[in-house]
DRENDREN-298247 format. One record per residue: residue number from 1; x, y, z of N, C-alpha, C, O in turn; residue in three letters. Coordinates in Angstrom, 3 decimals. Atoms other than C-alpha are relative to their C-alpha. Layout:
BEGIN
[NUM, [X, Y, Z], [X, Y, Z], [X, Y, Z], [X, Y, Z], "ALA"]
...
This chain:
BEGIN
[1, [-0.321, 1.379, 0.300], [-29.571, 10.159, 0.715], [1.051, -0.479, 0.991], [2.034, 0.204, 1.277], "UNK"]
[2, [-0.894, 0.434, -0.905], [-27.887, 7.972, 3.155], [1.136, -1.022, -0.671], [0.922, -1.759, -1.633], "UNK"]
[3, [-0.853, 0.591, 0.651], [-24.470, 6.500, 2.662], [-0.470, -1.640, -0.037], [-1.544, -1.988, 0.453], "UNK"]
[4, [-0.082, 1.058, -0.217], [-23.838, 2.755, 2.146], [1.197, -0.482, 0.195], [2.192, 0.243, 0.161], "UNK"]
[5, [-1.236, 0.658, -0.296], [-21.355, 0.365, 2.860], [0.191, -0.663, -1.544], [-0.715, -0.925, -2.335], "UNK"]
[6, [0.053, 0.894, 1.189], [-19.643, -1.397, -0.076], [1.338, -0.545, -0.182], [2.193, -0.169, 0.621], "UNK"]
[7, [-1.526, 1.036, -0.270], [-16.408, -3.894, -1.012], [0.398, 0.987, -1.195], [-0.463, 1.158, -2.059], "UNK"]
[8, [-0.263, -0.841, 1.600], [-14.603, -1.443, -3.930], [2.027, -0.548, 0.082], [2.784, -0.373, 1.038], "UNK"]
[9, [-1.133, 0.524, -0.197], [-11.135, -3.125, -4.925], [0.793, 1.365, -0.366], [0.534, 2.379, -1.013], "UNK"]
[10, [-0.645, -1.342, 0.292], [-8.411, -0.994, -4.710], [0.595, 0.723, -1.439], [0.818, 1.926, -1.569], "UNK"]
[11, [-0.386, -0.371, 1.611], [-7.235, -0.960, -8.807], [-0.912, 1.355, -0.470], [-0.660, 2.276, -1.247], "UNK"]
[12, [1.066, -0.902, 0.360], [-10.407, 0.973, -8.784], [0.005, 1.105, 0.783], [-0.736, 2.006, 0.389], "UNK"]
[13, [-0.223, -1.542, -0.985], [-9.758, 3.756, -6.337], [1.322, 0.241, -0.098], [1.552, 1.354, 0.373], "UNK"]
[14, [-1.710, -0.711, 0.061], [-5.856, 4.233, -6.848], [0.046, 0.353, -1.412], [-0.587, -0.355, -2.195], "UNK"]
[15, [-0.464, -0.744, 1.403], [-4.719, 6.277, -10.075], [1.704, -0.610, -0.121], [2.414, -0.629, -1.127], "UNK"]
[16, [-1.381, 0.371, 0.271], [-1.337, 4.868, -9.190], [0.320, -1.262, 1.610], [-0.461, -1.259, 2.562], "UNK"]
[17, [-0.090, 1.222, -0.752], [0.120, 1.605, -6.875], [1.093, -0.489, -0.444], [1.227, -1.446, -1.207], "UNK"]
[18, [-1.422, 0.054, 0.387], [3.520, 1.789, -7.178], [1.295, -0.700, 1.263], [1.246, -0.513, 2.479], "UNK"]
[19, [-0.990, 0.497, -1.281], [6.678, -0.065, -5.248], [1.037, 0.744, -0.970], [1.015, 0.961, -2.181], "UNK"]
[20, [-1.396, -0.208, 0.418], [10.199, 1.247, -5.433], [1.102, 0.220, 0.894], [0.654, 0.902, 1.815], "UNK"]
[21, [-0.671, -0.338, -0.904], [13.533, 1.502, -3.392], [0.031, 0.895, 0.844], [-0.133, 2.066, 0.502], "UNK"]
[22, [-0.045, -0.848, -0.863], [13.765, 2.991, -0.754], [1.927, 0.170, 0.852], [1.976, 0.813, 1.900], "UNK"]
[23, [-1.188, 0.361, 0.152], [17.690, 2.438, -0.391], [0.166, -1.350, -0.358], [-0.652, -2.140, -0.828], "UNK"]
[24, [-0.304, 1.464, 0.168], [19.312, -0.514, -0.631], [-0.824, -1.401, 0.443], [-1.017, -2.449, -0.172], "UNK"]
[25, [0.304, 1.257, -0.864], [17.686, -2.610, 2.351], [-1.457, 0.153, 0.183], [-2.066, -0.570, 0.971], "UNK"]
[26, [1.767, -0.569, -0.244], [13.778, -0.806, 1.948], [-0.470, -0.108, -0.791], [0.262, 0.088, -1.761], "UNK"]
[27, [1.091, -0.342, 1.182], [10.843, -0.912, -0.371], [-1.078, 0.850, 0.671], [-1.558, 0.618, 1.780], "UNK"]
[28, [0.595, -0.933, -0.267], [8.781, 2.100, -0.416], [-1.051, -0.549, -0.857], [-0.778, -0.678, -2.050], "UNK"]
[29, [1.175, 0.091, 0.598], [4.940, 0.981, -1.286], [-0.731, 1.428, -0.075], [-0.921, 2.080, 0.952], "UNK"]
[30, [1.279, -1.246, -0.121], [2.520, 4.121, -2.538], [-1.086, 0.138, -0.851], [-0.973, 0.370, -2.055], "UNK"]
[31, [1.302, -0.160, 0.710], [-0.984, 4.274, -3.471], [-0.661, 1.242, -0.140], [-1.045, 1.806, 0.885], "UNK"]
[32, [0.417, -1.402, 0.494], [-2.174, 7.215, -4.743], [-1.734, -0.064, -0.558], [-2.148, -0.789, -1.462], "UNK"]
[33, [1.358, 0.136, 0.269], [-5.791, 7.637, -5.044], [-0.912, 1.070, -0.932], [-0.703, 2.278, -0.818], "UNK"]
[34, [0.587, -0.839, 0.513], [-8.108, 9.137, -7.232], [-0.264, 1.398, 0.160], [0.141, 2.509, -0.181], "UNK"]
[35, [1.066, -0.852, -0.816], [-10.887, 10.414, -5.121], [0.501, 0.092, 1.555], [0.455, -0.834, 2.365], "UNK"]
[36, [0.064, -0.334, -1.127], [-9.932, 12.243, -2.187], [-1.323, -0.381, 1.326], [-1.170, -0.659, 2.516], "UNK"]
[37, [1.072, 0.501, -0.933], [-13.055, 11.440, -0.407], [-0.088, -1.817, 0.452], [-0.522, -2.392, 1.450], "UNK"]
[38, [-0.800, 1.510, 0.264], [-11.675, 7.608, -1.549], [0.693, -0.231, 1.142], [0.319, -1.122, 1.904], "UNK"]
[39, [-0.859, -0.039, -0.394], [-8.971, 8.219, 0.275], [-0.160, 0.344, 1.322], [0.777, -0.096, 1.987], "UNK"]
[40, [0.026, -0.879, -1.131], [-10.008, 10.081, 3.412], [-0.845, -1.720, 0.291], [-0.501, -2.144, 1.394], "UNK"]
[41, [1.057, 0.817, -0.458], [-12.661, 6.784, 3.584], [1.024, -1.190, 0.701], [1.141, -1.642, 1.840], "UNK"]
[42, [-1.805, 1.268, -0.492], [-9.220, 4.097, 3.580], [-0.352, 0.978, 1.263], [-1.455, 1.007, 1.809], "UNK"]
[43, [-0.934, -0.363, -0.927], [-7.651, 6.133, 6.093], [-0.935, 0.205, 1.067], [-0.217, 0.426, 2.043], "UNK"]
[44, [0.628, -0.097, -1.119], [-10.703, 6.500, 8.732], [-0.066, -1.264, 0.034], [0.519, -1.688, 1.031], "UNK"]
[45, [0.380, 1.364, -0.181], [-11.610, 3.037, 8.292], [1.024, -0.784, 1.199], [0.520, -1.550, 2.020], "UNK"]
[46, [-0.357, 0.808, -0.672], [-8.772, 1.736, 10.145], [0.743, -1.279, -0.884], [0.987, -2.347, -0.323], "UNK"]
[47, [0.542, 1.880, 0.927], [-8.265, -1.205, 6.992], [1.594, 0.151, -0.109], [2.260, -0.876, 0.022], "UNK"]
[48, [-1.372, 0.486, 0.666], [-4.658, -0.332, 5.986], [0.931, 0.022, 1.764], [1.113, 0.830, 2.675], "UNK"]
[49, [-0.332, -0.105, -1.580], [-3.024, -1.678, 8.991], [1.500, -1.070, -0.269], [1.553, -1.867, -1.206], "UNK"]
[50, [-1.122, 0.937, -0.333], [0.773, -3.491, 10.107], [-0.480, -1.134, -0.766], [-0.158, -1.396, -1.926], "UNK"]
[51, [0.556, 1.327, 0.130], [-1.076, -6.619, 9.968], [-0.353, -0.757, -1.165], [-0.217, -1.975, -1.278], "UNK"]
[52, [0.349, 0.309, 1.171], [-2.389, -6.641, 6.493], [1.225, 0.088, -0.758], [1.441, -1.003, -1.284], "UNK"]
[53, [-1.021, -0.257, 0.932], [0.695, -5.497, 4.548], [0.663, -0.793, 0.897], [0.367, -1.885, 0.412], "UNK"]
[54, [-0.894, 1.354, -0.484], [2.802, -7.850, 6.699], [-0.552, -2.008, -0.176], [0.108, -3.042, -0.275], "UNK"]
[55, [0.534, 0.848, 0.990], [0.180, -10.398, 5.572], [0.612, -0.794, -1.104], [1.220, -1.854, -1.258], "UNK"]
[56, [-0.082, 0.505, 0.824], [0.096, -9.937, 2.428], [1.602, -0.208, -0.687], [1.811, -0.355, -1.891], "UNK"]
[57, [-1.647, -0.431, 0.477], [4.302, -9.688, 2.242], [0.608, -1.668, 0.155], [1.362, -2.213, -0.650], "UNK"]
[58, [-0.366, 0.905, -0.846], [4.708, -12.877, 4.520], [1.062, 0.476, 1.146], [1.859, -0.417, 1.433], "UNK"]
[59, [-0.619, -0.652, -0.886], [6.514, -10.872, 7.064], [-0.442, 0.208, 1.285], [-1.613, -0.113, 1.488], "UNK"]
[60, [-0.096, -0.632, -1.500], [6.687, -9.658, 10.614], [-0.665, 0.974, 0.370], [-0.179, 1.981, -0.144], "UNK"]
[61, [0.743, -1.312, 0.049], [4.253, -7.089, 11.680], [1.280, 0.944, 0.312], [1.380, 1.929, -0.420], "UNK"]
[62, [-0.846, -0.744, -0.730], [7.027, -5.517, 13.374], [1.359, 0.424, -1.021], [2.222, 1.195, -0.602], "UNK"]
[63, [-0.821, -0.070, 0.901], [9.277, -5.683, 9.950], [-0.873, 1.269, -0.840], [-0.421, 1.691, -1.905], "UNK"]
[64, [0.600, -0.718, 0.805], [6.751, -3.239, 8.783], [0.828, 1.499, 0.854], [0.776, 1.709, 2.066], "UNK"]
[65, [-0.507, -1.264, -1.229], [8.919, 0.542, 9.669], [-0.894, 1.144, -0.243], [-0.692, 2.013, 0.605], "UNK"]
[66, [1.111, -0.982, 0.270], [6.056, 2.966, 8.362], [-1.677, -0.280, -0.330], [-2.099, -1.340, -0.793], "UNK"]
[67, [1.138, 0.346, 1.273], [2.773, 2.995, 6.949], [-0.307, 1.855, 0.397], [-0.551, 2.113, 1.575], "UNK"]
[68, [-0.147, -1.176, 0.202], [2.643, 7.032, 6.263], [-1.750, 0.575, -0.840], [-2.063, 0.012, -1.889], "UNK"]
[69, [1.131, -0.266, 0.870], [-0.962, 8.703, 5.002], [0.138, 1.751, 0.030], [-0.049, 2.602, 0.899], "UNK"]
[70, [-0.447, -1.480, 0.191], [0.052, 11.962, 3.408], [-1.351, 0.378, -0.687], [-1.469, 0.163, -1.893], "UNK"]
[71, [1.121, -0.942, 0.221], [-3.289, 13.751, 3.105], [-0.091, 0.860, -1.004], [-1.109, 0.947, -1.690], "UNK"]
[72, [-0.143, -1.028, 1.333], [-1.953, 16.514, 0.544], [-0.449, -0.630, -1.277], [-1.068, -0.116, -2.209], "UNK"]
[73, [0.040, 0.795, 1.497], [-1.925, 13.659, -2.053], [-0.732, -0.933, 0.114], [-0.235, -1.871, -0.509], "UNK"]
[74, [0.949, 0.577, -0.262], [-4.587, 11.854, -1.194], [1.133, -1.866, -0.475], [1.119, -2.619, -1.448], "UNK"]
[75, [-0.968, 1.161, -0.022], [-1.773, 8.843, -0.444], [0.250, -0.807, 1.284], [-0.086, -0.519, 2.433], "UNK"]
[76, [-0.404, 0.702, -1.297], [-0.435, 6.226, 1.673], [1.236, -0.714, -0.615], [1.263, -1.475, -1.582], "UNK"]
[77, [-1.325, 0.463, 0.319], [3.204, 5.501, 1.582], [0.102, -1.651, 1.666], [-0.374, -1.769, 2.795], "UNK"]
[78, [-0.264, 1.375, -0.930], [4.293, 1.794, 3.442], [1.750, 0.036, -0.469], [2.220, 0.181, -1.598], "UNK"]
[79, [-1.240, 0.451, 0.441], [8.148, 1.153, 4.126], [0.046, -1.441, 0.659], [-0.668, -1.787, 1.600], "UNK"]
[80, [-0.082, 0.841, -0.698], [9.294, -1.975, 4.802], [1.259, -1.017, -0.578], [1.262, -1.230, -1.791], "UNK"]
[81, [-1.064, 0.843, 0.357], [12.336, -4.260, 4.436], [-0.002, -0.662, -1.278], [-0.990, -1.370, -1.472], "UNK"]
[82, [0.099, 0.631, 1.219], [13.142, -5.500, 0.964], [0.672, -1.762, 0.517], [1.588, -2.098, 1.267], "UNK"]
[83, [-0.496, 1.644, -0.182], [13.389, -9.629, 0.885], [1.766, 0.010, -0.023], [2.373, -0.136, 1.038], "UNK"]
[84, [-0.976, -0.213, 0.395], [16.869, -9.221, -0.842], [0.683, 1.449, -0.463], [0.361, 2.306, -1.285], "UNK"]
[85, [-0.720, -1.447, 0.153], [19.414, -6.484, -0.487], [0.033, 0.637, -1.728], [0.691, -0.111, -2.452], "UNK"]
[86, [-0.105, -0.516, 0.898], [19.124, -4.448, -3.640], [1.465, -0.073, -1.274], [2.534, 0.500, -1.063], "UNK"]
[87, [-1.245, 0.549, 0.151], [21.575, -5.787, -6.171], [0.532, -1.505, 0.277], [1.257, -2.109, -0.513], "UNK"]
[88, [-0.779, 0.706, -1.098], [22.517, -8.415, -3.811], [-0.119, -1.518, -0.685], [-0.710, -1.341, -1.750], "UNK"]
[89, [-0.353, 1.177, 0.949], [23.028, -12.373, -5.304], [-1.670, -0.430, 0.695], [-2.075, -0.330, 1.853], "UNK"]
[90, [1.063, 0.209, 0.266], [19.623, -13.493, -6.084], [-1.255, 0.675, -0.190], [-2.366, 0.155, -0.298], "UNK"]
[91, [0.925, -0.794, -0.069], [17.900, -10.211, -6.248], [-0.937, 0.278, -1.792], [-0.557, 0.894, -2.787], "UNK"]
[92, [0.818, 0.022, 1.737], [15.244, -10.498, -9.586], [-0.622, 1.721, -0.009], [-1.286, 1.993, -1.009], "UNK"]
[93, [0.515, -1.141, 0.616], [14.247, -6.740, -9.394], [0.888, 1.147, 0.762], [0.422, 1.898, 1.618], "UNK"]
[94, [-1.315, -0.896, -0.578], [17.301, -4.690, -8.339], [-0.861, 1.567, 0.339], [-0.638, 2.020, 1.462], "UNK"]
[95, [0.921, -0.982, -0.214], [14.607, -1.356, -8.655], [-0.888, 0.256, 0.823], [-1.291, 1.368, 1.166], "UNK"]
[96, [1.571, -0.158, -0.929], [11.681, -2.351, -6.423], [-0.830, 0.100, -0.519], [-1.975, 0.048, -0.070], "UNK"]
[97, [1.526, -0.153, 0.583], [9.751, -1.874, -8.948], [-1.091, -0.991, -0.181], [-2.088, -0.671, -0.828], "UNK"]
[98, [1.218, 1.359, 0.435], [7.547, -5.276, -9.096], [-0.465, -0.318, 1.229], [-1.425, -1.080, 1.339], "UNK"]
[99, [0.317, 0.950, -1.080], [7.464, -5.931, -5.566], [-1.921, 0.671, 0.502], [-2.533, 0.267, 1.491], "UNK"]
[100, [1.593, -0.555, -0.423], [3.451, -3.731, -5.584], [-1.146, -1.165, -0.489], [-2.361, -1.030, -0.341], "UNK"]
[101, [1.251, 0.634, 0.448], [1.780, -6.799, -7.187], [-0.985, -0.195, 1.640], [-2.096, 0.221, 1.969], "UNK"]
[102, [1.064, 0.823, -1.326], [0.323, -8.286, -3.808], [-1.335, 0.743, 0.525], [-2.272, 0.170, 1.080], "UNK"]
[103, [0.502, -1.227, -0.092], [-1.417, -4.754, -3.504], [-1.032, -0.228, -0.783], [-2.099, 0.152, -0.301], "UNK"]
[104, [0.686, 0.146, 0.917], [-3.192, -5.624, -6.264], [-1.572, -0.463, -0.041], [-2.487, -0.104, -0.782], "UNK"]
[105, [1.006, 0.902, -0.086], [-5.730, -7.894, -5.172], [-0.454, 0.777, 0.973], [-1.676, 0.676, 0.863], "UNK"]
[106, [0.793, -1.035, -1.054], [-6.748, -5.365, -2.255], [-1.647, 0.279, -0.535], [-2.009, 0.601, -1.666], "UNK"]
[107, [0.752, -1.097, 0.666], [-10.175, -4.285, -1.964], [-0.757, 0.151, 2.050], [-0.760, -0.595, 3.029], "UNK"]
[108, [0.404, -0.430, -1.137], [-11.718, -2.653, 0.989], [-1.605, 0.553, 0.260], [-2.336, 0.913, -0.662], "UNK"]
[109, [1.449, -0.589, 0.083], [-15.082, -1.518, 2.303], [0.173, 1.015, 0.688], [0.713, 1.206, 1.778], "UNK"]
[110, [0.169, -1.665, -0.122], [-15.756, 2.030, 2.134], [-1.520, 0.686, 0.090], [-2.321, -0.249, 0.127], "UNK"]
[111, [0.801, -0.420, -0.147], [-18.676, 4.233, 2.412], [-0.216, 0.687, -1.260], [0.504, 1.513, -1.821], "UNK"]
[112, [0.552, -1.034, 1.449], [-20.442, 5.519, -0.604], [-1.410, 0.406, 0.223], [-2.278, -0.091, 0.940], "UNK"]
[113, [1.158, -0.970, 0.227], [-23.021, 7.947, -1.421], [-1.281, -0.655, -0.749], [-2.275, 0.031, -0.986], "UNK"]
């Protein structure tokens, strides 16, 4: 049987899609994926790129300082400048923890069986 191409959003291939500090002045994005074979498909594709996560952030490609694909855990870690210093006067999520919605709406085309 030959593969196909197909649009699969990402809610549906990550087990987890998490933001959180990364110190004070960073947010650490990580998607954690199910299916390893999921995961290996992202990461050949080419799809998770500067461009998109600076996108969907409204940012600077060049404000983006990682995008990390740790293979062991069938993951992809993104760092990248938090809007407001952690704490700092006007900051609504002192944790990092809310800033993964935008992630949300992701979906990518992958290869399936």
């Amino acid at each position: 049987m030959s593969a196909r191409r197909a649009n699969k959003k990402l809610v549906e291939m990550a087990k987890v899609i998490r933001s959180k500090n990364s110190g004070p002045f960073k947010l650490t994005l990580d998607i954690i994926f199910d299916s390893a074979d999921e995961y290996r498909s992202i990461k050949a594709s080419g799809q998770v790129t500067r461009e998109l996560i600076a996108g969907l952030y409204g940012i600077e490609t060049a404000l983006i300082a990682e995008i990390i694909f740790f293979d062991p855990a069938s993951a992809i870690k993104v760092v990248l400048p938090r809007p407001v210093v952690s704490g700092g006067p006007g900051d609504t999520d002192v944790y990092g923890a809310q800033q993964h919605a935008p992630l949300l709406a992701l979906s990518f085309e992958i290869e399936e069986e």
